[in-house]
N, C-alpha and C positions, 0 to 999 in steps of 0.2 A: 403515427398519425392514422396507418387505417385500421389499427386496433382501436382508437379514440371515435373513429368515423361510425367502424361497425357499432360499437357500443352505442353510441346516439341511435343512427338507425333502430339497433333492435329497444330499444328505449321507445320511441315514437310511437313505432309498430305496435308496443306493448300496450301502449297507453291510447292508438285509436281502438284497438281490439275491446278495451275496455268501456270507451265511452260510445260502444254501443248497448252496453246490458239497458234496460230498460227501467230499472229501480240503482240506485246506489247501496251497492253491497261491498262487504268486505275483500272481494277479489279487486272491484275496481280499486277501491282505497288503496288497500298494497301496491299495486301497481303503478300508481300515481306516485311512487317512492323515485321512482327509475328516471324524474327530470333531471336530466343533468344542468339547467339554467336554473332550475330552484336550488338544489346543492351549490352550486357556484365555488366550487376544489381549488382550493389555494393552498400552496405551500409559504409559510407566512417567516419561518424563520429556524433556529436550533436550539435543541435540549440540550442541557449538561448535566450529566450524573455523577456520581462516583459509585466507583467499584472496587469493590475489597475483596481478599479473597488471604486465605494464610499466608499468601508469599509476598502481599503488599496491597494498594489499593493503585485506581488508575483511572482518569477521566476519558470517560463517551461522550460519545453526542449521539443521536436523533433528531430525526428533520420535526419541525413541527407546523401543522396542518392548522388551516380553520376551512369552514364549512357548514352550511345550514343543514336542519336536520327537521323533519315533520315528526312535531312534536303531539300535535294534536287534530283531533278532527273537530271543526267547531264548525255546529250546524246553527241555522236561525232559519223558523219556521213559524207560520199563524197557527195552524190547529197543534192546542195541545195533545200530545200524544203522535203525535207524526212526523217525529224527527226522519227526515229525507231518508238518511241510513238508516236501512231496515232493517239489521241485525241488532242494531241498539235501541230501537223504538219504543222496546218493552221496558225500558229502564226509567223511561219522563213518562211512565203512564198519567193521565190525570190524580188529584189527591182534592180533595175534600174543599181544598185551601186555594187548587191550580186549575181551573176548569177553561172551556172553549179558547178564545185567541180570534185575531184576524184583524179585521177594521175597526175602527168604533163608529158602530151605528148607531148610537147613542144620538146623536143629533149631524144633519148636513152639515151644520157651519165646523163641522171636524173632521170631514171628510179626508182631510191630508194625514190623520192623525192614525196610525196605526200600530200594532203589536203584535210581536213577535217574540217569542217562548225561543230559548238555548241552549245546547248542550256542550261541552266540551268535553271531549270522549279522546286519550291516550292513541294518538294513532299506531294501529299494529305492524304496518310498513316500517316506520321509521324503526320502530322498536326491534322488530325480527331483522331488518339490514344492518343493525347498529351493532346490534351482537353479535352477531355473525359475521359482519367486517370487520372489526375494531381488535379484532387477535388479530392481523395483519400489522399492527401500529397504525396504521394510517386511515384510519375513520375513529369517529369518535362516538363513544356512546351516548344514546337518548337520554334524557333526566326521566325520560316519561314513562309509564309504562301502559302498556299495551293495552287497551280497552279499559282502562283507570278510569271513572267518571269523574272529573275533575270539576265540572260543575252542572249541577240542573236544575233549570229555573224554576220550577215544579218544586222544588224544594226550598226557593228565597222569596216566596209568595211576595211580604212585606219590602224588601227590598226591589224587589222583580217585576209587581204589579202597582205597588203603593209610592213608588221610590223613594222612600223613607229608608235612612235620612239624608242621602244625598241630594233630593230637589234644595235642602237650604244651604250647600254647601256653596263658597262664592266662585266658583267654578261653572256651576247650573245660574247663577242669578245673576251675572255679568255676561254680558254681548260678547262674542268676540274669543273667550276664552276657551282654550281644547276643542279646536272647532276641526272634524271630519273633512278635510277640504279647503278650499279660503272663500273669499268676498263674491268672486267669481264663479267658482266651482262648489257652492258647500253644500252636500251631502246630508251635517246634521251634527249637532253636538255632542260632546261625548260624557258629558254630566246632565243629569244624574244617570248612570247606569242600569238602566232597566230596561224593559221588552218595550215601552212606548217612544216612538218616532213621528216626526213629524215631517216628512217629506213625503210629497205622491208618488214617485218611483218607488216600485218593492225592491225590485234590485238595491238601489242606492239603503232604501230602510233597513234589510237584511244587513248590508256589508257595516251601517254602522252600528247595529249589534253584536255582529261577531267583533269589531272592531272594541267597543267595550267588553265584550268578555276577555279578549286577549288581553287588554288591558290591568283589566285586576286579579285573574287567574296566575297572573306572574307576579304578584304579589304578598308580602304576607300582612295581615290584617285590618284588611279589608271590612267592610260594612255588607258582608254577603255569605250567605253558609257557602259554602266551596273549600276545594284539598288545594293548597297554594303551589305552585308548579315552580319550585323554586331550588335547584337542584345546588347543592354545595361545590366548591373547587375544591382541586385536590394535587397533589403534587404530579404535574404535568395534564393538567385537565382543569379546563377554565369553561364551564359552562357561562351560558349570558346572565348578564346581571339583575339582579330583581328590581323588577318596577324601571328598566330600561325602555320597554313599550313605549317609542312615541309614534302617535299618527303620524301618516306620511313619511316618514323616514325609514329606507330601505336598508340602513345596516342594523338596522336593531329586531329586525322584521319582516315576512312575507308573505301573501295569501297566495293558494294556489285552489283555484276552482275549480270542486270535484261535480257541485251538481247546482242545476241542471245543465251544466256544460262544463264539461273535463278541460282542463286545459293541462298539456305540457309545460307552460312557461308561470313564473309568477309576478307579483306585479303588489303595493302596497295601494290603500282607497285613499283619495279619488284615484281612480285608474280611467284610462280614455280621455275624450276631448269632455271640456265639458257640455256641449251641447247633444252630446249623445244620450241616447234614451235605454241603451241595452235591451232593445227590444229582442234579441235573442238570446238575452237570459231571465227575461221573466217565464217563471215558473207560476203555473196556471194556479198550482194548492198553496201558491204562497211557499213551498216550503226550498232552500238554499245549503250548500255545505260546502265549504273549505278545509283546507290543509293549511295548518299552520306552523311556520318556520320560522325557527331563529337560529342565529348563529353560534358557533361551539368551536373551541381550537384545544389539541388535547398533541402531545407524541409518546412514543412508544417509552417504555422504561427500559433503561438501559442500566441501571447500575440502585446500588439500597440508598442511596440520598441521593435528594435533586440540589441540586447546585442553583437551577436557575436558565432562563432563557435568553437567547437576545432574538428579537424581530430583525428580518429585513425590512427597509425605507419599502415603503407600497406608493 
């Protein structure tokens, strides 16, 4: 218990240290690894192996774990080219095809209407903790990999800017449906997938962009240039399932906000009451960035064939 206690502590510690740099760089992001309320360490049940050797064969077991894991860093920002994380900002430069970003000033009566440019960037936390604990048996590894551009909307212009073709999908043209939120509390839809939003909170317009990019980044063949984050299982390794992404639902999913405000703990959108304004997390440049987490259960290998698990009742 106070090995569990210190560990939190210096966890906390880590992470207010961080959330004071002044830009989002790559120290805070790693260190943002250390929430132990976004991991959320279960031991969930046991492995069985067999094992053989010249004198006979004989069954193991191992405990088997699950566990979320930051998978990626997914930023949403107005100005192209100024993804919040400054060490990957060179990567969405503008292109010919992806210029400016922000409001549409295109006319008042759209004043609600705004755009935001995306990156999804391999978080290097997850990826360096993953590997480095997971020879222990008991963490599992990242599907991601570290600084992986996994998608940049600077590169899906037509999908990104035009929302071609998902505005005719009946998802985007029915009320109601894949909705950011509910009736009460909504945030924003989440067809068609592009950098345009229609809410006047930036906060709220941010989270439901990153909230589509998680979306179809865990996908494979999608209506979008992007590298599909869809890691295989393997004998005693069950990464999460593709195209599992649903809004609001906190087993299949997590955000943990890196910027403009660090948080230790994570939370799926809508997050808060809904009359809240998050008035302390609008970012002045428009620009936002989260840790994205999903869930993995994997245990140790114990013998040349897997037999098979059984869960414990949760």
């Amino acid at each position: 218990m106070i090995r569990a206690r210190a560990r939190h502590s210096l966890a906390v510690g880590i992470l207010s240290l961080c959330g004071t740099a002044s830009a989002l760089d790559s120290a805070t992001v790693v260190g943002s690894t250390l929430s132990t309320d976004c991991m959320e360490y279960k031991v969930v049940g046991i492995c069985f192996w067999l094992f053989c050797t010249n004198f006979g064969c004989s069954v193991r077991t191992s405990v088997k774990v699950k566990h979320f894991v930051p998978e990626l860093v997914v930023s949403s920002y107005a100005n192209t080219g100024q993804n919040p994380w400054t060490d990957v900002a060179s990567t969405s430069s503008p292109t010919g095809l992806s210029q400016g970003g922000g409001n549409d000033h295109a006319s008042s009566r759209y004043s609600s209407e705004r755009f935001k440019n995306a990156d999804a960037v391999g978080h290097p936390g997850g990826y360096v903790f993953t590997q480095f604990a997971s020879s222990s048996g008991y963490v599992c590894k990242t599907g991601a990999t570290a600084y992986m551009p996994y998608f940049l909307s600077t590169l899906d212009p037509l999908a990104w800017r035009h929302s071609i073709p998902e505005s005719f999908y009946p998802q985007a043209l029915i009320p109601g449906q894949r909705e950011v939120g509910s009736a009460m509390d909504n945030w924003g839809h989440l067809f068609p997938r592009s950098g345009w939003v229609n809410q006047t909170n930036d906060y709220k317009a941010a989270a439901v962009v990153a909230q589509r990019v998680g979306d179809f980044v865990t996908q494979r063949g999608q209506p979008h240039v992007y590298l599909p984050l869809t890691p295989n299982e393997s004998d005693g390794y069950w990464p999460p399932v593709a195209g599992d992404v649903e809004e609001g639902v906190a087993t299949t999913h997590k955000w943990q906000a890196l910027w403009p405000v660090l948080d230790n703990t994570c939370a799926v959108f809508p997050s808060g009451s809904a009359a809240e304004t998050f008035s302390d997390r609008q970012a002045q440049d428009g620009g936002y960035a989260w840790a994205f987490w999903r869930p993995y259960s994997c245990c140790e290998r114990e013998g040349q064939i897997f037999l098979g698990s059984v869960d414990f009742q949760q």
